[in-house]
Structure formats: C-alpha cells, structure tokens
DSSP file (Angstrom, degrees, kcal/mol; ACC not computed):
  #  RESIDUE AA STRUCTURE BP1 BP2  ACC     N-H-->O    O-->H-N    N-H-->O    O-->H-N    TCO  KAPPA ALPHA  PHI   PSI    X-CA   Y-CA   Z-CA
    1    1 A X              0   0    0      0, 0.0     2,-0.1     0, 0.0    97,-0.0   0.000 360.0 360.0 360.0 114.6  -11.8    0.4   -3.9
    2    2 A X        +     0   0    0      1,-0.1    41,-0.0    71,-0.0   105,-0.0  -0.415 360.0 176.5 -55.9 135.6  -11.3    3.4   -1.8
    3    3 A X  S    S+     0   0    0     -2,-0.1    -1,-0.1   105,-0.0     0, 0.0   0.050  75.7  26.6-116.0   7.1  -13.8    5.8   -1.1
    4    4 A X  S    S+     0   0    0     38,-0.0    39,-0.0    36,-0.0    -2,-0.0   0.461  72.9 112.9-161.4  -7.9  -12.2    8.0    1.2
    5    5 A X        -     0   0    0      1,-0.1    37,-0.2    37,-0.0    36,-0.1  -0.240  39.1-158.8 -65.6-179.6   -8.0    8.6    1.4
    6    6 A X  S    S+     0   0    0     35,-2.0   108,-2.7     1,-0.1     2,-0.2   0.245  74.3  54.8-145.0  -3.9   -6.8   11.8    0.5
    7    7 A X  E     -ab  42 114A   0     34,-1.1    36,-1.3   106,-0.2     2,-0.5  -0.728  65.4-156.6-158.9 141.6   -3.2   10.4   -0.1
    8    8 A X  E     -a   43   0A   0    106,-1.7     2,-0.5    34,-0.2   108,-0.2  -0.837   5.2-165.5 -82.0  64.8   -2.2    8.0   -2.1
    9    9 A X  E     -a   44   0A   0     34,-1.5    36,-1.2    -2,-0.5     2,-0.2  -0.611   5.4-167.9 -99.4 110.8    1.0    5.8   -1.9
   10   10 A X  E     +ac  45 117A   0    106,-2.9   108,-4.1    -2,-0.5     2,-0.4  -0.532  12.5 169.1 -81.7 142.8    2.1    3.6   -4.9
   11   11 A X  E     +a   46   0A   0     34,-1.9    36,-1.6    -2,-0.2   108,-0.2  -0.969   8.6 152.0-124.0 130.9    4.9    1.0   -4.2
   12   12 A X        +     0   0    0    106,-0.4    38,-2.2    -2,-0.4    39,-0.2   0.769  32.0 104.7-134.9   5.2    5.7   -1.6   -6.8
   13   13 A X        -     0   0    0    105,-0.2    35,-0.0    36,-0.2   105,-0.0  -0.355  51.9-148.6 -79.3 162.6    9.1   -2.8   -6.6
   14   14 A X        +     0   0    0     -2,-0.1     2,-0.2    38,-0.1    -1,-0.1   0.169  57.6 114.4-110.1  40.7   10.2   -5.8   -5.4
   15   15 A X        -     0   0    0      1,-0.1     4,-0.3     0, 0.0    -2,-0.0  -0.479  60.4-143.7 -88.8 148.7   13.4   -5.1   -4.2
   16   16 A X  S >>>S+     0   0    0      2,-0.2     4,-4.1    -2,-0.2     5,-0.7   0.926 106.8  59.8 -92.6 -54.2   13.5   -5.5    0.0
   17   17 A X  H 3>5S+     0   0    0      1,-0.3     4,-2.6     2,-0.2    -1,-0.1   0.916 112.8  37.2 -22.7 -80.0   16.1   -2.3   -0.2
   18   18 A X  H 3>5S+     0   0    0      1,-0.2     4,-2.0     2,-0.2    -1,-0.3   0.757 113.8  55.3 -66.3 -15.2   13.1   -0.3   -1.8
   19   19 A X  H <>5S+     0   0    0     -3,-0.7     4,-1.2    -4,-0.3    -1,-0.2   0.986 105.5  49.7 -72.2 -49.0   10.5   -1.8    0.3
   20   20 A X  H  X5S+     0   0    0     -4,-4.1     4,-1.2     1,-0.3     3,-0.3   0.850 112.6  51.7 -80.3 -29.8   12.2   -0.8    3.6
   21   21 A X  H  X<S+     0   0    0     -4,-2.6     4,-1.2    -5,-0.7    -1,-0.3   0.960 103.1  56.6 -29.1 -60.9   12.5    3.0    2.1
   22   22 A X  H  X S+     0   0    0     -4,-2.0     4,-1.2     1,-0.2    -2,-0.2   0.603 114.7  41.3 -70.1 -12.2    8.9    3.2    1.2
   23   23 A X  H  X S+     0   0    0     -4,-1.2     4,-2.1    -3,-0.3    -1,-0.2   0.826 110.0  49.9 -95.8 -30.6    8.1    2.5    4.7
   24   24 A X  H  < S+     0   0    0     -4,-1.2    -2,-0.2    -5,-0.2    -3,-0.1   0.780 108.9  56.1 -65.6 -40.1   10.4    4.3    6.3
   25   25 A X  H >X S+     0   0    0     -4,-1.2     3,-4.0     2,-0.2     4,-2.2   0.946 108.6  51.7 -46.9 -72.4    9.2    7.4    3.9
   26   26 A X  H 3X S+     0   0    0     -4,-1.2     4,-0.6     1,-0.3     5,-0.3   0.920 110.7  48.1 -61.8 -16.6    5.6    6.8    5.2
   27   27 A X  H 3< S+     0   0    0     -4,-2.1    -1,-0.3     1,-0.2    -2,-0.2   0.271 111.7  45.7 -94.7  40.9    6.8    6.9    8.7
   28   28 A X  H <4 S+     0   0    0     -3,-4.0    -1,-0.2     2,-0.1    -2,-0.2   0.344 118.9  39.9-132.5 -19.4    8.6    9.8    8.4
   29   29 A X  H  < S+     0   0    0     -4,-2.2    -2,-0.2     2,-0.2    -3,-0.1   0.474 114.3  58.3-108.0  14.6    5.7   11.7    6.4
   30   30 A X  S  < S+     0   0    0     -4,-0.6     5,-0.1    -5,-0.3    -3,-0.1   0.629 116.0  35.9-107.4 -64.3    3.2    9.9    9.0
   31   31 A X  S    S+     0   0    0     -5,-0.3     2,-0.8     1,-0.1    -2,-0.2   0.330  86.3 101.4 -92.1  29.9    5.4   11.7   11.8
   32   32 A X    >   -     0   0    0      1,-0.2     3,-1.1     3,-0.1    -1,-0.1  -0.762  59.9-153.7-121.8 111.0    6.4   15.3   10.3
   33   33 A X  T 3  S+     0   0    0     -2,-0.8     2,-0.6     1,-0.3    -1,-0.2   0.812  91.8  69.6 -24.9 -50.4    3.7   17.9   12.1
   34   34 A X  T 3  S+     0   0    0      2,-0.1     2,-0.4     1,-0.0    -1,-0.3   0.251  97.7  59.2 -67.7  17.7    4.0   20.4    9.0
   35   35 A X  S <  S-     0   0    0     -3,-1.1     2,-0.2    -2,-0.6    -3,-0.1  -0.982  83.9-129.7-169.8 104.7    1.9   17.5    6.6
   36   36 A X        +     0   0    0     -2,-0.4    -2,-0.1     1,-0.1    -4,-0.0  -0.447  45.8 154.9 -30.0 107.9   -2.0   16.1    7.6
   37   37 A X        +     0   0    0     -2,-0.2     5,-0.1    -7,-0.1    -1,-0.1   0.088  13.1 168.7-144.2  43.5   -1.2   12.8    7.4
   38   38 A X    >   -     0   0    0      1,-0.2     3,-5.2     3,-0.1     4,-0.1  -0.315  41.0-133.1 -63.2 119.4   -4.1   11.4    9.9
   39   39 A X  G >  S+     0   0    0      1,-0.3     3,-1.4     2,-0.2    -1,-0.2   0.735 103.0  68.7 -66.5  -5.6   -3.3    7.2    8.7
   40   40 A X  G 3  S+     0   0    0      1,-0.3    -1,-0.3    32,-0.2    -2,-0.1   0.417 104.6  47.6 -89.8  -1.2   -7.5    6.5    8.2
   41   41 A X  G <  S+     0   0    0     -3,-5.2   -35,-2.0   -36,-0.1   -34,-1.1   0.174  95.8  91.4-119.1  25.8   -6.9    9.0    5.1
   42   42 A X  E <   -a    7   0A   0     -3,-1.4    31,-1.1   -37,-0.2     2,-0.3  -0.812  57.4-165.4-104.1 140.9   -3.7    7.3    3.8
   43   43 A X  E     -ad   8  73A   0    -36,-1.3   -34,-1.5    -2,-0.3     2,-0.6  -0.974   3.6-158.9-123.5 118.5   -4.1    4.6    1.1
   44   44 A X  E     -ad   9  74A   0     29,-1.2    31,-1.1    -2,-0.3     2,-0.3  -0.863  16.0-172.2 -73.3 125.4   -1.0    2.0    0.3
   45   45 A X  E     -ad  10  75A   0    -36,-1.2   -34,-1.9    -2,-0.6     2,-0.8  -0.985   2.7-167.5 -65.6 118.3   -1.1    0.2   -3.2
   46   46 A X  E     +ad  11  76A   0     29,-6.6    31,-1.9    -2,-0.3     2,-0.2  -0.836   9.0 166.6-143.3 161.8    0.7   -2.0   -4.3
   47   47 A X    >   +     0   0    0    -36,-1.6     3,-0.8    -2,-0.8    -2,-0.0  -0.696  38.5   8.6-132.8-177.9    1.5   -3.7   -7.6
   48   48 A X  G >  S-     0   0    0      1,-0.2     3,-2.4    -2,-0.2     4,-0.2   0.223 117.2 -16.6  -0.6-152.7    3.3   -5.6   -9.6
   49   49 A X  G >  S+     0   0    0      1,-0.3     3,-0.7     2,-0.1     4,-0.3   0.548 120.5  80.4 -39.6 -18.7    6.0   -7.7   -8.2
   50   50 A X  G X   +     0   0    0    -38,-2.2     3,-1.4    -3,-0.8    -1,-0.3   0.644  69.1  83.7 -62.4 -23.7    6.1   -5.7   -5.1
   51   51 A X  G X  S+     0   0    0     -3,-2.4     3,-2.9     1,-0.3    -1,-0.2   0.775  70.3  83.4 -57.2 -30.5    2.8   -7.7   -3.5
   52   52 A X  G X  S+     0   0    0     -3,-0.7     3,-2.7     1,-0.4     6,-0.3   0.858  82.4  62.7 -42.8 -57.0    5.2  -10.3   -2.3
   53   53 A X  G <  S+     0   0    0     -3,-1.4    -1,-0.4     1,-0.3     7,-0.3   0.811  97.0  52.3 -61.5 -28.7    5.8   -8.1    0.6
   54   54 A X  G <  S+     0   0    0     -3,-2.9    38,-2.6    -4,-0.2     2,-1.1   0.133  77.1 116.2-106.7  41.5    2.5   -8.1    2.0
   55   55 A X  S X  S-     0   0    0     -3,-2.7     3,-3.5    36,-0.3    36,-0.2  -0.665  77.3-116.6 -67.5  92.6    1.9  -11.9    2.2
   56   56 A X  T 3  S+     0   0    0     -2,-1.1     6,-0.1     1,-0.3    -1,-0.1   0.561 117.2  51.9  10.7 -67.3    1.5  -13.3    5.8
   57   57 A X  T 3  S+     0   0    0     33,-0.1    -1,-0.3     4,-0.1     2,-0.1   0.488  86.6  95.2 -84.6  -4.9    4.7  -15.1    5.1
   58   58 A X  S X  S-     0   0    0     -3,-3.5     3,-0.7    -6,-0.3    -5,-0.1  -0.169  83.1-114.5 -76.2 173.0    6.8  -12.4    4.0
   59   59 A X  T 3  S+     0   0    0      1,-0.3     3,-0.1     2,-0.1    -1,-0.1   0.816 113.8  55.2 -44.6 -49.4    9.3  -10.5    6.6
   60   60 A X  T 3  S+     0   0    0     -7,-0.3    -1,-0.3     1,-0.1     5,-0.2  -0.232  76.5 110.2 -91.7  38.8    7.6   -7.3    6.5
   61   61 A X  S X> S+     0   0    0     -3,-0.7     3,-4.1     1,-0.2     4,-1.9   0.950  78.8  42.3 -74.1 -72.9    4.3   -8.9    7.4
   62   62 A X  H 3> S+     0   0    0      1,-0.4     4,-2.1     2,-0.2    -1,-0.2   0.718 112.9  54.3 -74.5 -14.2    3.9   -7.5   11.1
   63   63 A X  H 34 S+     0   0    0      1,-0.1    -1,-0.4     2,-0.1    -2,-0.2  -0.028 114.6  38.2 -85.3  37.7    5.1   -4.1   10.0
   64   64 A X  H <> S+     0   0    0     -3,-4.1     4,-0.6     3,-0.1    -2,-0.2   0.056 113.9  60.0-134.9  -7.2    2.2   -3.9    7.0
   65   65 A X  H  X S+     0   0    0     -4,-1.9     4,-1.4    -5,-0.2    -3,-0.2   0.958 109.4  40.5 -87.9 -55.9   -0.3   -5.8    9.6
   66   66 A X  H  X S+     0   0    0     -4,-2.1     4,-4.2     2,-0.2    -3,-0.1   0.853 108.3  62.7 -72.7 -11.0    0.1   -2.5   12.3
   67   67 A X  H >4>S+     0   0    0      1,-0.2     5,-0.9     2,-0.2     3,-0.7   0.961 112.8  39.3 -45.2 -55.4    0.0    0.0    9.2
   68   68 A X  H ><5S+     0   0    0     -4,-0.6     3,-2.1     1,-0.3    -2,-0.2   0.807 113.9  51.0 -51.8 -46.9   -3.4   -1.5    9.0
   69   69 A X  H 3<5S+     0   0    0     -4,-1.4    -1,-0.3     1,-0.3    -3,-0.2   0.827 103.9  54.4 -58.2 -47.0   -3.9   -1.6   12.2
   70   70 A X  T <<5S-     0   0    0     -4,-4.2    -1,-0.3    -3,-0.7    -2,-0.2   0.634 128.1 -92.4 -58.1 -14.4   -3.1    1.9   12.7
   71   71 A X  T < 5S+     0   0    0     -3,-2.1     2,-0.2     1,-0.6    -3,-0.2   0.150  77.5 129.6 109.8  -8.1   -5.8    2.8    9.9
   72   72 A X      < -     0   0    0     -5,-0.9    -1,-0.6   -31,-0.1     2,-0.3  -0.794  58.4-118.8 -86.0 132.9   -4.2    3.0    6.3
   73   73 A X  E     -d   43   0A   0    -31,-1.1   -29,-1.2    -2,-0.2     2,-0.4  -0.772  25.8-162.1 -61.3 134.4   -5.6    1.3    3.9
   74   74 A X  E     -de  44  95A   0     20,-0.6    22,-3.7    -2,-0.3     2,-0.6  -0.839   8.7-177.1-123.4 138.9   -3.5   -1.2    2.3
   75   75 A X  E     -de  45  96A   0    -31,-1.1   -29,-6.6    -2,-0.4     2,-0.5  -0.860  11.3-162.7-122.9 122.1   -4.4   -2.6   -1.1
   76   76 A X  E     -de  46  97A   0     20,-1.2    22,-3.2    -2,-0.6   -29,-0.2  -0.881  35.5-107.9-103.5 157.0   -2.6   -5.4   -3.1
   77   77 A X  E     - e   0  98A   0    -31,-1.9    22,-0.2    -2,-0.5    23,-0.2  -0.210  19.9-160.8 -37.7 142.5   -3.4   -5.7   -7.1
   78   78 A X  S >> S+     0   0    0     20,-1.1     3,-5.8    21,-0.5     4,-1.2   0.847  98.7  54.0 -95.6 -75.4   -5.6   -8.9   -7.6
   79   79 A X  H >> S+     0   0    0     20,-1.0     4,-1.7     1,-0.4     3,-1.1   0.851 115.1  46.1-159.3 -80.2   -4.4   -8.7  -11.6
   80   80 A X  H 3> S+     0   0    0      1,-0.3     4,-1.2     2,-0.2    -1,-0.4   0.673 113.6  42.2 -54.9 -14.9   -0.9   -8.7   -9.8
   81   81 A X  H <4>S+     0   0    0     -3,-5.8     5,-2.3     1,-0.2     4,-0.3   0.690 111.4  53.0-110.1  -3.1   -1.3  -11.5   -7.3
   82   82 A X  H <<5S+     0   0    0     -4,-1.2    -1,-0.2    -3,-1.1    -2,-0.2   0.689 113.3  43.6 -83.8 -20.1   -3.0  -13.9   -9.5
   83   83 A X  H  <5S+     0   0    0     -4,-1.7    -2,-0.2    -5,-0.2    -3,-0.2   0.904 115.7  51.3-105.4 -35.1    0.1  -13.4  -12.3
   84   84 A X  T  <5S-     0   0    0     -4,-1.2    -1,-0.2     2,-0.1    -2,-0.2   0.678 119.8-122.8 -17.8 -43.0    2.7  -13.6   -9.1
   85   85 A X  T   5S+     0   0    0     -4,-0.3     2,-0.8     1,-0.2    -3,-0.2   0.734  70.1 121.1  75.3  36.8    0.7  -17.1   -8.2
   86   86 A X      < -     0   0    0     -5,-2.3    -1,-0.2     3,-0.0    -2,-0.1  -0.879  56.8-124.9-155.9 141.1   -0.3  -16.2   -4.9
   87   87 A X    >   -     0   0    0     -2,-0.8     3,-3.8    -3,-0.1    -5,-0.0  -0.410  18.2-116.6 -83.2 145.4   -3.7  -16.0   -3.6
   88   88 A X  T 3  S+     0   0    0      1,-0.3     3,-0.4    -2,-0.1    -1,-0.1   0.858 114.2  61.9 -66.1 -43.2   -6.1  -13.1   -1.7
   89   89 A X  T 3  S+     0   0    0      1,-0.2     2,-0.9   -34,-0.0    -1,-0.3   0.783  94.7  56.2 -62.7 -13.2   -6.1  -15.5    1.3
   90   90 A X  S <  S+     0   0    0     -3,-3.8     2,-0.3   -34,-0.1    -1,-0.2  -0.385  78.4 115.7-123.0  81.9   -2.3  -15.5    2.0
   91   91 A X  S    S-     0   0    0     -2,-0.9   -36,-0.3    -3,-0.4     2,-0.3  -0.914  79.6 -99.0-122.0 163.6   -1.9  -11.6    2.5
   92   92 A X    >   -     0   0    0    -38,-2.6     3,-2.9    -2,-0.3    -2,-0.1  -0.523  63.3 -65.0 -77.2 135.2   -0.9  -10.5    5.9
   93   93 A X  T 3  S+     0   0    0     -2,-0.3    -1,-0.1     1,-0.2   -25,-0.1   0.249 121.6  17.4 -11.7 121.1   -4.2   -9.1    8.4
   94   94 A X  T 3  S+     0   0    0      1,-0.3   -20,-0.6    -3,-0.1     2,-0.2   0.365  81.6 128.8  63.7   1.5   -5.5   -6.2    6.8
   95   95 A X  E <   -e   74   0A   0     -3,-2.9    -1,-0.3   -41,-0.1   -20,-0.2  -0.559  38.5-167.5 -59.2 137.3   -4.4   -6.2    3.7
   96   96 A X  E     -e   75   0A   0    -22,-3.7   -20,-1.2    -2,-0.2     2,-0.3  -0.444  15.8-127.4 -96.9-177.5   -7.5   -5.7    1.1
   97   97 A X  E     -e   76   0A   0    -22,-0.2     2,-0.6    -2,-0.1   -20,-0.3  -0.994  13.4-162.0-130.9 144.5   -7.3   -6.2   -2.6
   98   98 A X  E     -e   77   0A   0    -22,-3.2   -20,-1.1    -2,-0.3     3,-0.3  -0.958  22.0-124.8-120.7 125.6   -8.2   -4.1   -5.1
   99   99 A X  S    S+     0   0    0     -2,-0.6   -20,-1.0     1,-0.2   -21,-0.5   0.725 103.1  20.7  -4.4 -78.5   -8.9   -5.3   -9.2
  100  100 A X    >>  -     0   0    0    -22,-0.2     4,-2.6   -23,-0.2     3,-1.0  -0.938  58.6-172.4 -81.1  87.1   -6.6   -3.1  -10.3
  101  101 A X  H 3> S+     0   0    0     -2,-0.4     4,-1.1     1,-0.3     5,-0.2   0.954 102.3  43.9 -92.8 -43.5   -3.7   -1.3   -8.4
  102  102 A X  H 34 S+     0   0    0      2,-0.2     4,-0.4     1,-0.2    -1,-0.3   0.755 112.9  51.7 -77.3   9.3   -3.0    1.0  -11.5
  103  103 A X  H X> S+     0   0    0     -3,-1.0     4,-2.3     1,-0.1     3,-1.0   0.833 111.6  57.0 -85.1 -35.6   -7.0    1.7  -11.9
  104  104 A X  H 3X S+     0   0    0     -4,-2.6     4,-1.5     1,-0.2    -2,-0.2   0.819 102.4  44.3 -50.1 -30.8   -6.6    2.5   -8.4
  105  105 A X  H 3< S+     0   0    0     -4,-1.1    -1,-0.2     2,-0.2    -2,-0.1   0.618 111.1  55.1 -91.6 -14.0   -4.3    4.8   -8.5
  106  106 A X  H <> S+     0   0    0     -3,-1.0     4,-2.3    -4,-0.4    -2,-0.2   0.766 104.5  57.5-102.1 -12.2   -5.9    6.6  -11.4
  107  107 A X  H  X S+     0   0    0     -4,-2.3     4,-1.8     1,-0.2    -2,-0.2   0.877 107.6  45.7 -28.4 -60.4   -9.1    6.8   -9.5
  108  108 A X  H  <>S+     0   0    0     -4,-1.5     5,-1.1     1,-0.2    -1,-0.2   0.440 106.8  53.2 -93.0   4.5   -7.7    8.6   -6.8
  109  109 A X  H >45S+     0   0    0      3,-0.1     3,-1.4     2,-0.1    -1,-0.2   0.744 106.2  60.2 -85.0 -39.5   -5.8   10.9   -8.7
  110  110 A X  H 3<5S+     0   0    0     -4,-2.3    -2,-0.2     1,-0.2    -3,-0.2   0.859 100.2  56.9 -10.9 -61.4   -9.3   11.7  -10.5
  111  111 A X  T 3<5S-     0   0    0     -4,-1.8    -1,-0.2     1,-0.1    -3,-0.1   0.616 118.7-121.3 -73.0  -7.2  -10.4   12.5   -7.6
  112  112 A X  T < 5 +     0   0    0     -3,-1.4     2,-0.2     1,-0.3    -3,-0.1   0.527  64.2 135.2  85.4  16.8   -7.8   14.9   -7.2
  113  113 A X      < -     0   0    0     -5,-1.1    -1,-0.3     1,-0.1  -106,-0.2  -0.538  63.0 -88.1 -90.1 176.1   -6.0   13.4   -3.6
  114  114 A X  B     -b    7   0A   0   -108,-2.7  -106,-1.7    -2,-0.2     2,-0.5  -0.363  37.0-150.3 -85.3 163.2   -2.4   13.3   -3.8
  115  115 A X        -     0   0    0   -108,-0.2     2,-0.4    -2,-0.1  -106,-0.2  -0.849  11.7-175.9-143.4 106.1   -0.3   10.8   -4.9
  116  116 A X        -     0   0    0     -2,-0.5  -106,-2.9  -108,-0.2     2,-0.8  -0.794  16.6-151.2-101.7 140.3    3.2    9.7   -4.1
  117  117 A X  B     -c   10   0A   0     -2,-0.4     2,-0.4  -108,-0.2  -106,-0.1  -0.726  37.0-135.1-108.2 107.3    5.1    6.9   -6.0
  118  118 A X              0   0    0   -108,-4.1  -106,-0.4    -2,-0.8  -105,-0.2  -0.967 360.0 360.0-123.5 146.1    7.6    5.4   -3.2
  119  119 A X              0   0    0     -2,-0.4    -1,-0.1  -108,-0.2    -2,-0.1  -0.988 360.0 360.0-103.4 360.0   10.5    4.5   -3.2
C-alpha cells in the first residue's frame, strides 16, 4: 500500500491499444514543465484484466520495469492476478502488489492526492 504518491494512475483495461495510450499519457504528463510530476510521487495501479501487461513475459515488460526504475510505484491487484491465474512471482522487476487495486485507489483518494483513470 502506498504511503506516499501524490498522484494516482488507474489503468485496467486490457486492450494493448489502451495500454500503449496510458503510457504514453504518463509520459507526456511526466514531461510537461507546467505539472509536478517528480515519478517517486507517482503511483500506477492496475486491475482487473489489465495486469496481464505487467507480467515479465508480457511486451510491455521493459517499459513498466524502467517506470519502476525511474521511481513510480507500480502496483498490480493480488484479488486481480489470482482470478487472471497468474502469480506475484511472474510480474516484471518492480512491480509490487497491492490486496486491492480498487481499495487502493480509494485510499488515495481519501487522502485527497489526485487521481487519473487512464486511458
């Protein structure tokens, strides 16, 4: 569970079309000057069918390996990768898991950081 982003980005389809959007959004709101967007306060979720994309073996693996690298936390559903059939060990490097990617998301909207639903 994050303790510390300040915004908050849900993705949960599994469409490759919408995946390569939502990433393309966060590098585009990662690199526009007018927006804070420092990545050690960014949080990915993602849930339902959408986890698929950050398994080691998917496509997008080494672009979800440097987000992490760069400092966003990236969070799969547990709830979601267990009903998927696929396990906490085959997520790509730096992916976490979180219980619950929509309790997550209502956490950190609790807390009052922002929250964008991509794509």
């Amino acid at each position: 569970m994050s303790s510390h982003c300040s915004i908050l980005v849900h993705i949960s389809s599994d469409d490759i079309g919408d995946w390569q959007m939502a990433l393309r959004n966060l590098a585009n709101l990662v690199n526009d000057d007018s927006v804070e967007t420092p990545p050690e306060l960014m949080e990915v979720v993602v849930n339902g069918p959408g986890v698929r994309f950050l398994l080691e073996t998917s496509p997008e693996a080494d672009k979800v390996t440097r987000m992490a690298q760069s400092g966003v936390e990236i969070s799969a559903c547990a709830n979601s990768l267990d009903r998927f059939g696929h396990a906490a060990q085959d997520l790509a490097t730096g992916v976490t898991t979180v219980r619950s990617g929509v309790a997550e998301v209502v956490r950190v909207q609790q807390r009052g950081d922002t929250y964008l639903k991509l794509p």
